[in-house]
C-alpha positions as CSV (number, residue, x, y, z in Angstrom):
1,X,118.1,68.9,192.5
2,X,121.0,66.9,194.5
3,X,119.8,66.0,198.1
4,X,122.9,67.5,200.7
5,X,122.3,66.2,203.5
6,X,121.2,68.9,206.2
7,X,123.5,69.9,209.4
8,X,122.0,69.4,213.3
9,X,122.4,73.5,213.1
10,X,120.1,73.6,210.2
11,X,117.4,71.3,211.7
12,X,117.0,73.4,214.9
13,X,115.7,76.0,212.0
14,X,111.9,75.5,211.8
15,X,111.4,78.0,208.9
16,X,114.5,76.1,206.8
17,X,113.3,72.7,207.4
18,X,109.6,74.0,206.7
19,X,110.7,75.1,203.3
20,X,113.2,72.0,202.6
21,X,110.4,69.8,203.1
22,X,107.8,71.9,201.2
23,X,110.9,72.5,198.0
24,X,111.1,68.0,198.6
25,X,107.6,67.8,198.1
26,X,107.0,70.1,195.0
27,X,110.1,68.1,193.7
28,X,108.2,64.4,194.4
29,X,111.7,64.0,196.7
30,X,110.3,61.5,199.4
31,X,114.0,60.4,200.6
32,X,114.7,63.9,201.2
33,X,111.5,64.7,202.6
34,X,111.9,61.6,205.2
35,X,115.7,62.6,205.6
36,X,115.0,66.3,206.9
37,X,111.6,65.5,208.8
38,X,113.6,62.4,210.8
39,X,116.3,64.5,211.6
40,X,114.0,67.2,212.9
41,X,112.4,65.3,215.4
42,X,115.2,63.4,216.4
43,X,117.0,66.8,216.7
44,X,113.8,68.3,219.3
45,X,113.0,67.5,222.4
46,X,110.4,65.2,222.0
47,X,108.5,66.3,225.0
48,X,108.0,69.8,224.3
49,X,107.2,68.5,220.3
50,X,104.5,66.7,221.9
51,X,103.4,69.3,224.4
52,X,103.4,71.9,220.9
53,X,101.9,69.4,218.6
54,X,99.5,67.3,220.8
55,X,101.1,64.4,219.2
56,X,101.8,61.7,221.4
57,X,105.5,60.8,222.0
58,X,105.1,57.3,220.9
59,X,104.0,59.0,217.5
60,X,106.8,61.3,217.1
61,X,109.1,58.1,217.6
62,X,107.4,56.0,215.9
63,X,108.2,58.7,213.1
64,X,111.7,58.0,213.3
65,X,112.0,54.2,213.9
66,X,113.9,52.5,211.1
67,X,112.2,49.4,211.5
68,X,108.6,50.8,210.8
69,X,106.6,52.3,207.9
70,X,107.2,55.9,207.2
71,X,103.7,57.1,206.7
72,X,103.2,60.0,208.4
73,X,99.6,61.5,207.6
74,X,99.1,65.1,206.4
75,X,97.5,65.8,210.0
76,X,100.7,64.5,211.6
77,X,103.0,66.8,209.5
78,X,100.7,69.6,209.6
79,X,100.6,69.7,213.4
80,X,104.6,69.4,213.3
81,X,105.0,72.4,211.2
């Protein structure tokens, strides 16, 4: 499967990211997977992320820093989606 990168329309979609990420999983696709999660978030508001997600702000942008690990754990994901 070629990875095409997504449009900022497409990422405001929770239900088309949701299953991007889940077809970039099944697939072992971890660039793609990283690609569409980091634009999501950067996309939302990060406050009311956190406020639906009771993930801390410094976690969701810690998520999309290029300068640190992308290791998001299945909790993290799970509570974004």
């Amino acid at each position: 499967m070629e990875h095409k990168p997504s449009s900022n329309k497409d990422l405001a979609h929770k239900k088309i990211v949701r299953e991007i990420l889940i077809e970039a999983l099944t697939n072992n696709d971890m660039e793609t997977f990283q690609d569409v999660l980091v634009g999501y978030i950067r996309t939302s508001s990060k406050v009311e992320l956190s406020k639906k997600t009771q993930l801390g702000r410094t976690t969701l942008y810690d998520l999309i820093d290029p300068d640190k690990a992308f290791n998001p754990t299945l909790d993290t994901i799970g509570k974004i989606f």
